[in-house]
Structure formats: C-alpha cells, structure tokens
C-alpha positions, 0 to 999 in steps of 0.5 A: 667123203669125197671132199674129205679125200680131196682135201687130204690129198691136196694138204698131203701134196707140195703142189696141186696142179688143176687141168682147167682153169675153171677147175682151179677157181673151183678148188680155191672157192671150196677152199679144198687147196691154199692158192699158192700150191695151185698152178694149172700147166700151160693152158689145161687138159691132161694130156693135150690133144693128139693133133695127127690123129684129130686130123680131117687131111689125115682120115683113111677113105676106105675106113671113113667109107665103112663107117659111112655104111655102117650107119647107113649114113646119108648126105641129105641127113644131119648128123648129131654126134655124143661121144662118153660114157652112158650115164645120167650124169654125161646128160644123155637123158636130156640129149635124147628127149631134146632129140626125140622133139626135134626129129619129129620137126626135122626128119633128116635129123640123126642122133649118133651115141657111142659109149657104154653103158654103165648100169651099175654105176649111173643108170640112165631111167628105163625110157632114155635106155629104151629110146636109145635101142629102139629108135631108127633115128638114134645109131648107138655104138658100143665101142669104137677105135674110130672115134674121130671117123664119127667125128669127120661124118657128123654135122655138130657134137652136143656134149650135154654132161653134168660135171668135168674137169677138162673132157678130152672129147671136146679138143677132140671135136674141135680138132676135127673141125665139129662145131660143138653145142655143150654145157655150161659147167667146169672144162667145157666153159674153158675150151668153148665160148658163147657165141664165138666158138660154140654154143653153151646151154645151163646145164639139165636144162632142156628147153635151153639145149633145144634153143641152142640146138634150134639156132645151131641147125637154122645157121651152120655157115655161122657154126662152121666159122666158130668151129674154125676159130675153136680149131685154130684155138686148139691146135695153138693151146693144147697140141699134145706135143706142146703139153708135153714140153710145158709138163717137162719144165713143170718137172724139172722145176720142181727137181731144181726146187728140190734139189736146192732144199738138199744142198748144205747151206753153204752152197745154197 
C-alpha cells in the first residue's frame, strides 16, 4: 500500500526532490519515479543543520552543568549517547544488548537513551523495555529541549536504526564534534564514511555493532579526528542557511519554468 502511495505521489508531482542522495538511488532502483523529475537540493537533508545551536563555543555552562548533575555524569565514565524515538525499528533492541555485553568488560561505560516511547506503533520486546528502566548503567530521558547538552557530555553517538531517509540527528552529532558509529542504511551512509568520518556497521547485526563499538572505545584519539573531519564536512555542506538559499533558487526556477509555460508563444 505504501509504494502505491508513493508512486501516485510522485507521477502525481512535476518534481520529486529526495533529501539523500541514497534516497534518490533507491526511488529510481524501485522505479517508484522516472529519473528526470528527481533532483536532490544542494548536498541533502530537510532542512540542513543549525550550526549556532550545534555549537561547543556557544553551550551555557550552568545548563551544561545541570545536565551534568542529572545523570550523575562522571569524567572517569564513557559516555554512549542514542538520541530517537523508541522503536524496534530505531534499532534500540540491538544497542542495549551490545551495551549490556560491553559493560560487563568495561565498568565505566554508560548508555545515555533519550526519546519516547512509542508502545503503540513499534514496540520495543518486554526484555529491551525492562533493561532500558531498570538498569544503573542506562539514563533514559523522556524528553529534553537540551539535545545538544547530551551531545557536548557524551564520548560517542551510536545511531543503530533500521531505515531513514536523511536522520537530522547525525548532522547534529557531527556538529557537536561527537564522533558517531552508525548503521549502514539509506542517509546515514550519505552523511558518514567507513573509516574516514565514522564508523559504519550492517544493520540488525550485532556482532558487527559491537566490533565497530569495540574498535571505537580501544581508539578515541582516531575517532576524535574523524569527528573533526565529519565536523568540517557538515558545517560546509549542510549550514542551515546554505540549505535555505539553495532551496530558494530551487523555487525560483520552477516559478521562471512556470511562468514561461504561461506566456503566449509570441513572447516565448
């Protein structure tokens, strides 16, 4: 039903414009959309990224300092950060299993989780609920406005998710300077790559998220200079700003094209 939709979407619209690159190969594999109405906008995303919020020199030290408290955040712990919403689907399942293994080698290591829940759309299996609310090791927030306060505290952001189409949240973490370990799948493989700006493991694969995560801990100094290269990257390709003026020019070209349909032909 779903590709149904999308496809009487797209032969519904004059043009398709994808926010990743990956996105785009997708649609055209699918044959969801003829090639020729597709065009992503600039490099991707939906709205680029805000780069004075995303900001390490521009965090208040007093809020920075609250957060701090209310997860009785430690220098001497390491900090694993997921930022979404709290479904199978976001990958959670694996995250907190990978975790619960890795914490019994490594006693320092935290799981930070902030999202909702969302029991009646995509549930997270009874066990993955239970560790997430009653394990010491694991802070879950519910809801915060201070996103990028979690993302200035944390040591890595892990973005296990099954499917997106450009996820936000991983510009944010690159932003921040976070180094990220994320999965292989549509928009993350845009924004992230294999060893030269982070980490990518296969998707629902455990054993795979736990090597990445393994290598990761054994080398920050090397995941620091990837999350500086991943930063220089973002701040270049996807400033909100930028995104803005390339999506202006998107829309004045289609009103030239259509306001040059409208002319009589004499003055075509």
């Amino acid at each position: 039903m779903l590709r149904a939709i999308e496809k009487t979407t797209y032969a519904a619209a004059t043009d398709v414009w994808p926010n990743s690159h990956s996105l785009e190969s997708f649609i055209i594999k699918n044959n969801f959309a003829p090639a020729s109405k597709i065009k992503v906008i600039g490099a991707g995303s939906s709205n680029g990224v805000n780069t004075e919020r995303f900001n390490r020199a521009n965090i208040n030290e007093q809020i920075l300092s609250d957060i701090k408290r209310s997860v009785q955040y430690s220098k001497e712990n390491v900090y694993l950060l997921f930022i979404g919403r709290f479904v199978k689907d976001k990958g959670l399942t694996e995250l907190v299993n990978v975790f619960t293994e890795l914490q019994k080698e490594r006693p320092a290591l935290r799981l930070i989780l902030a999202g909702d829940y969302e029991p009646h759309l995509d549930p997270l299996p009874a066990d993955t609920h239970d560790r997430i609310d009653n394990s010491i090791n694991i802070t879950h927030i519910s809801w915060t406005d201070h996103v990028e306060y979690y993302m200035a505290i944390s040591d890595y952001f892990v973005f296990p998710s099954y499917r997106e189409g450009f996820p936000n949240v991983l510009l944010e973490a690159a932003a921040m300077e976070l180094p990220i370990i994320c999965s292989r799948i549509t928009g993350n493989v845009d924004i992230v790559t294999h060893n030269e700006t982070g980490l990518i493991f296969e998707s629902e694969n455990e054993a795979d998220l736990k090597e990445k995560l393994v290598i990761a801990l054994d080398n920050p100094g090397n995941m620091a200079g990837m999350a500086q290269k991943l930063h220089r990257a973002v701040i270049t390709l996807y400033k909100r700003e930028n995104f803005w003026e390339n999506m202006r020019s998107e829309y004045n070209a289609l009103l030239a094209r259509q306001k040059l349909r409208r002319l009589p032909d004499d003055k075509q």
